[in-house]
C-alpha positions as CSV (number, residue, x, y, z in Angstrom):
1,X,18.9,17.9,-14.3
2,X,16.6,19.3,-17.1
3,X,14.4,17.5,-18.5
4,X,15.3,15.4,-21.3
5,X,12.4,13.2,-23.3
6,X,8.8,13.6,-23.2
7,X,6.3,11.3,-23.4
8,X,2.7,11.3,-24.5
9,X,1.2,9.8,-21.0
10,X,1.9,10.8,-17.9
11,X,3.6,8.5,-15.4
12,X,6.1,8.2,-12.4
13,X,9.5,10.1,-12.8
14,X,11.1,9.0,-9.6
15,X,10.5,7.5,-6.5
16,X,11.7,7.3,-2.8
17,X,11.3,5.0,0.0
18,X,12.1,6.0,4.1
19,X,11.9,3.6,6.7
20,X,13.6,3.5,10.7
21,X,16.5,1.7,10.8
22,X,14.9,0.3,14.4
23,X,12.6,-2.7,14.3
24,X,10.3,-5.3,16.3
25,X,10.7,-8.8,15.3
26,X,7.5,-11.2,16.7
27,X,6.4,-14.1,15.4
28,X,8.5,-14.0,12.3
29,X,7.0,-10.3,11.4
30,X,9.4,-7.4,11.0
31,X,8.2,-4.5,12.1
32,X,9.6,-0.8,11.4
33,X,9.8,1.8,14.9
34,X,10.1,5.2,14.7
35,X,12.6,7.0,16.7
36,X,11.9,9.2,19.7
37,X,12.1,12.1,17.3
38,X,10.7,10.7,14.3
39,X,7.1,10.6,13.0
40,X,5.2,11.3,9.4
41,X,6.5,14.7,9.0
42,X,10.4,12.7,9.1
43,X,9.2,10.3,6.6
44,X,7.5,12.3,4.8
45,X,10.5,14.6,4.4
46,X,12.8,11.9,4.2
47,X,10.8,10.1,1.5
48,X,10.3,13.2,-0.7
49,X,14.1,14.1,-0.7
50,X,15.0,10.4,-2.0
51,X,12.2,10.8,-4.7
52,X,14.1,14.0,-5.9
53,X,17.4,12.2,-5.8
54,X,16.3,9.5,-8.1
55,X,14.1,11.4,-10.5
56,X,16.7,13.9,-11.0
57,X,14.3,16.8,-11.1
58,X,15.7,20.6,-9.6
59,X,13.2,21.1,-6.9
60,X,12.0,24.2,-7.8
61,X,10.5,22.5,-10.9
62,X,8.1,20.9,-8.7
63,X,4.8,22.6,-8.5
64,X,2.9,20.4,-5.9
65,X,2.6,18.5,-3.3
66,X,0.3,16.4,-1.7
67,X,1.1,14.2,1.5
68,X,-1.5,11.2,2.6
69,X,-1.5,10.4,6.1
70,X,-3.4,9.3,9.3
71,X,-1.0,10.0,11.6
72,X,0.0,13.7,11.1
73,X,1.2,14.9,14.7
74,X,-0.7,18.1,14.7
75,X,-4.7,18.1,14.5
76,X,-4.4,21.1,12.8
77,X,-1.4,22.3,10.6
78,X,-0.4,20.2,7.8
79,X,3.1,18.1,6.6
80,X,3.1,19.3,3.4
81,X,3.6,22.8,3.7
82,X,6.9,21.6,6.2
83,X,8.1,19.3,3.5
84,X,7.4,21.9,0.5
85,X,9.8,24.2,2.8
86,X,12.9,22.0,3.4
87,X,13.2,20.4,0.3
88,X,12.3,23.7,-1.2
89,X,9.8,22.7,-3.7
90,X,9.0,25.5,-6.6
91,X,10.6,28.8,-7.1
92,X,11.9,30.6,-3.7
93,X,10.2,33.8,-3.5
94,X,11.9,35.3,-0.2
95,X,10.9,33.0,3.0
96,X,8.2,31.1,0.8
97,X,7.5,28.6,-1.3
98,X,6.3,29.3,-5.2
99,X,4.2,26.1,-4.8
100,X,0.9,24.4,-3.9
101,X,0.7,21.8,-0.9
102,X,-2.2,19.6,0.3
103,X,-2.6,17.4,2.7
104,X,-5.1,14.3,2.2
105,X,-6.6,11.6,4.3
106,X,-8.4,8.4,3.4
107,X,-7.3,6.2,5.4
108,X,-4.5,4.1,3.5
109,X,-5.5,5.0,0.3
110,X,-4.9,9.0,1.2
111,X,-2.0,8.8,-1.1
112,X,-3.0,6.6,-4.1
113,X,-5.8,8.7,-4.3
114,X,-4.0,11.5,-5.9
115,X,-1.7,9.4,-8.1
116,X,-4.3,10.5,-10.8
117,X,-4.6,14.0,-9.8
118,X,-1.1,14.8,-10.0
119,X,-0.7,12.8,-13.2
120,X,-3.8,15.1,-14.3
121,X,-2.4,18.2,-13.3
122,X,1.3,17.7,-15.2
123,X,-1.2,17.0,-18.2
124,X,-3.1,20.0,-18.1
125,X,-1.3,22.6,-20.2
126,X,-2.4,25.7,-17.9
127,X,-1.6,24.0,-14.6
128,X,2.2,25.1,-15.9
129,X,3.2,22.7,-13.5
130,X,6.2,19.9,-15.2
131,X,6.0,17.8,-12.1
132,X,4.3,16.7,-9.1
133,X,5.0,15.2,-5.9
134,X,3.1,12.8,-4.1
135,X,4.0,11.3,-0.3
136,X,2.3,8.4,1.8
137,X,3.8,8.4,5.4
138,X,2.3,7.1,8.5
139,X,3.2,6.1,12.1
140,X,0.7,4.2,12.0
141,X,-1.0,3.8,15.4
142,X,-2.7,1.3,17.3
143,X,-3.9,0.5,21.2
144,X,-2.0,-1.9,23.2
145,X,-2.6,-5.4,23.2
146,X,-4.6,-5.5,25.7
147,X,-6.7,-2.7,25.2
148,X,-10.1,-2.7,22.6
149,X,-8.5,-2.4,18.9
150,X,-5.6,-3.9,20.4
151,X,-5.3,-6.7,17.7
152,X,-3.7,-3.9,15.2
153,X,-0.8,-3.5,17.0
154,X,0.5,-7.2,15.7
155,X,0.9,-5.2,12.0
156,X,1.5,-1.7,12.6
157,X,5.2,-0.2,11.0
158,X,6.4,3.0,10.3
159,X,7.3,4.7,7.2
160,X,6.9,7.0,4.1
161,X,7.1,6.5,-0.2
162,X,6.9,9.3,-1.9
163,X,6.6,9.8,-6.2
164,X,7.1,12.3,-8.5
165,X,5.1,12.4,-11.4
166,X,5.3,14.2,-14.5
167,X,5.6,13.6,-18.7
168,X,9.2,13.6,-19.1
169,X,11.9,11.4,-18.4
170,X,9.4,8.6,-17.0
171,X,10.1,5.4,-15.1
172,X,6.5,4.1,-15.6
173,X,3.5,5.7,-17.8
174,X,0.4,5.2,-16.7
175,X,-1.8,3.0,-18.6
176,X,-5.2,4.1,-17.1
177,X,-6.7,4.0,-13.7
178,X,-10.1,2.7,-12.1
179,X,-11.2,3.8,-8.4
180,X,-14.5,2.4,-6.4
181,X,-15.9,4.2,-3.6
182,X,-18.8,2.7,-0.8
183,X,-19.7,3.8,2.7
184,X,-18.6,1.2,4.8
185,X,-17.2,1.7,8.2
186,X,-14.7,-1.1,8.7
187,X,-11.7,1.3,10.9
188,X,-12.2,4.7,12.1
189,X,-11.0,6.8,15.1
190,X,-13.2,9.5,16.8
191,X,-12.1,12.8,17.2
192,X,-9.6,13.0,20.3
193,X,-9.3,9.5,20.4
194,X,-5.5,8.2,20.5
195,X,-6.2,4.7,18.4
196,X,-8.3,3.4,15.8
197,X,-11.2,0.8,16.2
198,X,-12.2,-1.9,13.7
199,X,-14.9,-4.1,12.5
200,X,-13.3,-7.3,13.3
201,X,-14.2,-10.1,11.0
202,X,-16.6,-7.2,9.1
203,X,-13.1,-6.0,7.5
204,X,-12.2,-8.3,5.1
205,X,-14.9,-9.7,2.9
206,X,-17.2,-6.8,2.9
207,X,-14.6,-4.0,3.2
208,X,-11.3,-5.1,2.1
209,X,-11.8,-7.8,-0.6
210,X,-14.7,-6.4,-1.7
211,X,-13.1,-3.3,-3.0
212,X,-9.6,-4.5,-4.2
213,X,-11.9,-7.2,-6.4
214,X,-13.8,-4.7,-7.9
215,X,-10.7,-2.1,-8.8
216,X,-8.9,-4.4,-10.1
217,X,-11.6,-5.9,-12.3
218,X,-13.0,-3.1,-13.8
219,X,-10.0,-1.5,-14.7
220,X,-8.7,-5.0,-15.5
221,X,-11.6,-4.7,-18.3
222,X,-11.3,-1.2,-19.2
223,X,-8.0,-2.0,-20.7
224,X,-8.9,-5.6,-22.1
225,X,-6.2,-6.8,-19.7
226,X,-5.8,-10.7,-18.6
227,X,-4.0,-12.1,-15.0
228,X,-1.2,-13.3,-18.2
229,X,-0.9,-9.7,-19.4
230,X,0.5,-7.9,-15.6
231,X,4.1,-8.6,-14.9
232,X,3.5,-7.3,-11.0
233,X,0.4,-7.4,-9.0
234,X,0.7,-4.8,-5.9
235,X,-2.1,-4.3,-3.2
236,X,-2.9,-2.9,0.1
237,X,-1.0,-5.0,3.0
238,X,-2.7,-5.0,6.1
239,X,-1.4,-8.0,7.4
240,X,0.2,-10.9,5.7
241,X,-2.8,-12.9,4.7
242,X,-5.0,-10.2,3.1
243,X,-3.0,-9.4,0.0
244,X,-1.9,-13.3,-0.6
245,X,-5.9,-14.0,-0.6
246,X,-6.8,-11.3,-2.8
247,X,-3.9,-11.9,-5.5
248,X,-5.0,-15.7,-5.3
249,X,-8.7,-14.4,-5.6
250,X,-7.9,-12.4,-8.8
251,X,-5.8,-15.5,-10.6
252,X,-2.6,-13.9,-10.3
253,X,0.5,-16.3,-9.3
254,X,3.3,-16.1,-6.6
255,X,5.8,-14.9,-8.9
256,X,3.2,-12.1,-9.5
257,X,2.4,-10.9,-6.1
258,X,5.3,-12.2,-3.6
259,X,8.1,-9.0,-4.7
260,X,5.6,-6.4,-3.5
261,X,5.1,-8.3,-0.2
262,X,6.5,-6.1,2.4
263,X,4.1,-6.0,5.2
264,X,6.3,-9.1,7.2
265,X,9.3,-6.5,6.6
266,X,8.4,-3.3,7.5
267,X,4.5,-3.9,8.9
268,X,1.6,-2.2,7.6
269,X,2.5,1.3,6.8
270,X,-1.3,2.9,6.3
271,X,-1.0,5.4,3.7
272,X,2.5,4.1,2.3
273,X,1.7,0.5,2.4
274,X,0.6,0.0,-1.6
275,X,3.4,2.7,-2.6
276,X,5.6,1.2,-0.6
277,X,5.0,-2.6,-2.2
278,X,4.8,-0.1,-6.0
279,X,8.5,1.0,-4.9
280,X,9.7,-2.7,-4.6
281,X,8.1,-3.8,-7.8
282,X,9.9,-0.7,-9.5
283,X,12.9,-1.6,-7.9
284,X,13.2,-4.9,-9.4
285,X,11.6,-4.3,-12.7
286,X,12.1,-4.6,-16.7
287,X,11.6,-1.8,-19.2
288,X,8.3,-3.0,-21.1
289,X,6.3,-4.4,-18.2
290,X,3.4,-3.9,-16.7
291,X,2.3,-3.1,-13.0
292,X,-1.2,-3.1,-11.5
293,X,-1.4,-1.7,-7.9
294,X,-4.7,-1.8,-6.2
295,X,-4.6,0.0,-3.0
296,X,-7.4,-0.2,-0.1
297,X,-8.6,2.4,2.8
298,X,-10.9,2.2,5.1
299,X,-14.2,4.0,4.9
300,X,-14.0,2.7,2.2
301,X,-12.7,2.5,-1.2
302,X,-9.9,1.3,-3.6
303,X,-7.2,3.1,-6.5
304,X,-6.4,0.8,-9.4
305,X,-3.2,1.8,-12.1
306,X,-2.2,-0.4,-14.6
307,X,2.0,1.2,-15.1
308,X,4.0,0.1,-18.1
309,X,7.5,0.7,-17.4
310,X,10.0,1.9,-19.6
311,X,13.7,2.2,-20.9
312,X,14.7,5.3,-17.7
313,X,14.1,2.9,-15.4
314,X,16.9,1.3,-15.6
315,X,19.3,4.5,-16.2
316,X,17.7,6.1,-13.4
317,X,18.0,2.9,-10.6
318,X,21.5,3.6,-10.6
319,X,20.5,6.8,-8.8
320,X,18.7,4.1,-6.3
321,X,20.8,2.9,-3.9
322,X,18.1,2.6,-0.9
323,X,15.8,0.0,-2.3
324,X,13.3,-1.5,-0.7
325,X,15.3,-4.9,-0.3
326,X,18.4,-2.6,1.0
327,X,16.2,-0.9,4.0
328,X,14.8,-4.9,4.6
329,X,18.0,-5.8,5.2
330,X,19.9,-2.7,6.6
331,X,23.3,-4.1,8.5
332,X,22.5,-1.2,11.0
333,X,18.6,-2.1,12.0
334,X,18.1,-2.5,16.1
335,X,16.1,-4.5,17.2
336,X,13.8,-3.4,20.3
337,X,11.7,-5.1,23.2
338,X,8.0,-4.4,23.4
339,X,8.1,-1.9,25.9
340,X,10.4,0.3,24.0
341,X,8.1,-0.1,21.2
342,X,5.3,1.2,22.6
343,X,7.4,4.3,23.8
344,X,9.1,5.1,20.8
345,X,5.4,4.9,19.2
346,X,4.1,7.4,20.9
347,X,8.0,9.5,20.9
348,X,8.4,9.0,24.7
């Protein structure tokens, strides 16, 4: 489609959610599990594809792409050149693509982190770039239960969101952002090492907490916002308690919070987790409200974006037929043992 009205701000055009359709169920947690031949390339792929679909943007119009991940199957060689390729972003010139693709990592936050780049880039007259593309996907990983770091692998899903952004046809402008930034090692994983440590206890108040507090704060003031003024409150999902505490912490309300939670349906997702809990907010909301998504990585730092939806989005969800409540509830999920788990984890 071309594109039709512009707006003054930039914002989110479109959006796409990819999940498994196979699943763990323990202790009344969901969990999404890749297939043997899936992993963040898939979702990542997968993801994008729907994003196209329900923005209604001509691939070739889109002029970069950036995927966030911590779970890329290759040390070196990244996902988004494979995704610019098969969903042929930017003009075709012979075997190649006419476009630019990145790959980020910060933990969970390696996609929320350029929200604002991309929205900076369609902004920036010379760029000649109408629209950008922007993909959290994980696998995300963690040792068995018995094993040191073990303790992740209650939470960990599978899954990608990916957004378009750009200044026409918008979904959601974006209202301003606020991002905070420390050096605290809460979760890492060493170089050739198959699964990520943590700082037990030392991850929530001085890591996790401490960050989404002060993003949402700050930018909370920037724009003279109250807890009264946000229609949706989204943030990082780790495990199920985290993101209850935090919205509780903040003043916000269940009715405020509890549509983004989707860590007991899916697990934590790592770098799609907050987009992921964005998509489901989108999926349910008004023209005229607002959003405010704070997401979290490890390392450590948080993105906050105040979104003010508008009239498209409702034109455009009929395009949506994969919502996040659809791919929850999926009549075709399987359900799997442990054991298979763990194989189809590591695509054995």
């Amino acid at each position: 489609m071309k594109p039709n009205k512009e707006y003054d701000a930039p914002g989110i055009v479109g959006y796409g959610v990819y999940t498994s359709k196979f699943r763990i169920r323990e202790r009344n947690i969901e969990r999404s599990v890749p297939f043997i031949d899936e992993d963040a390339i898939t979702a990542s792929v997968e993801a994008g594809k729907l994003a196209l679909i329900h923005s209604g943007v001509n691939s070739s119009l889109v002029g970069k792409v950036y995927v966030g991940s911590e779970s890329n199957p290759y040390a070196v060689k990244p996902i988004a050149s494979k995704v610019a390729q098969v969903l042929k972003l930017g003009e075709e010139e012979g075997d190649m693509q006419g476009v630019d693709a990145i790959d980020t990592e910060f933990a969970c936050k390696a996609a929320t982190s350029m929200f604002k780049d991309a929205a900076s880039l369609v902004s920036y007259p010379k760029s000649n770039i109408q629209y950008a593309m922007v993909i959290g996907a994980d696998n995300s990983q963690a040792a068995p239960r018995d094993c040191p770091g073990g303790e992740l692998d209650l939470f960990v899903g599978y899954g990608g969101c990916a957004y378009i952004f750009g200044k026409h046809d918008i979904i959601a402008e974006i209202e301003g952002w606020y991002s905070c930034t420390s050096d605290t090692p809460d979760f890492w994983r060493r170089d050739g090492e198959p699964y990520p440590m943590h700082g037990g206890r030392f991850t929530g108040d001085p890591a996790y907490f401490k960050h989404v507090r002060k993003a949402a704060k700050k930018l909370m003031d920037r724009l003279n916002l109250k807890v009264e003024d946000i229609n949706y409150f989204v943030s990082h999902q780790p495990n199920v308690r985290f993101p209850v505490r935090v919205a509780k912490e903040l003043g916000f309300k269940e009715e405020q919070y509890s549509p983004s939670l989707q860590v007991a349906k899916f697990g934590n997702t790592y770098s799609g987790s907050s987009p992921l809990g964005l998509a489901a907010a989108l999926d349910i909301a008004k023209p005229d409200e607002r959003i405010l998504i704070v997401s979290y990585g490890s390392g450590a730092g948080s993105d906050a974006y105040s979104l003010i939806t508008t009239n498209q989005i409702l034109d455009k969800r009929e395009r949506q037929k994969l919502t996040v409540k659809y791919q929850a509830g999926n009549p075709f999920l399987e359900y799997v043992d442990y054991t298979t788990y763990r194989r189809l984890k590591l695509g054995m």
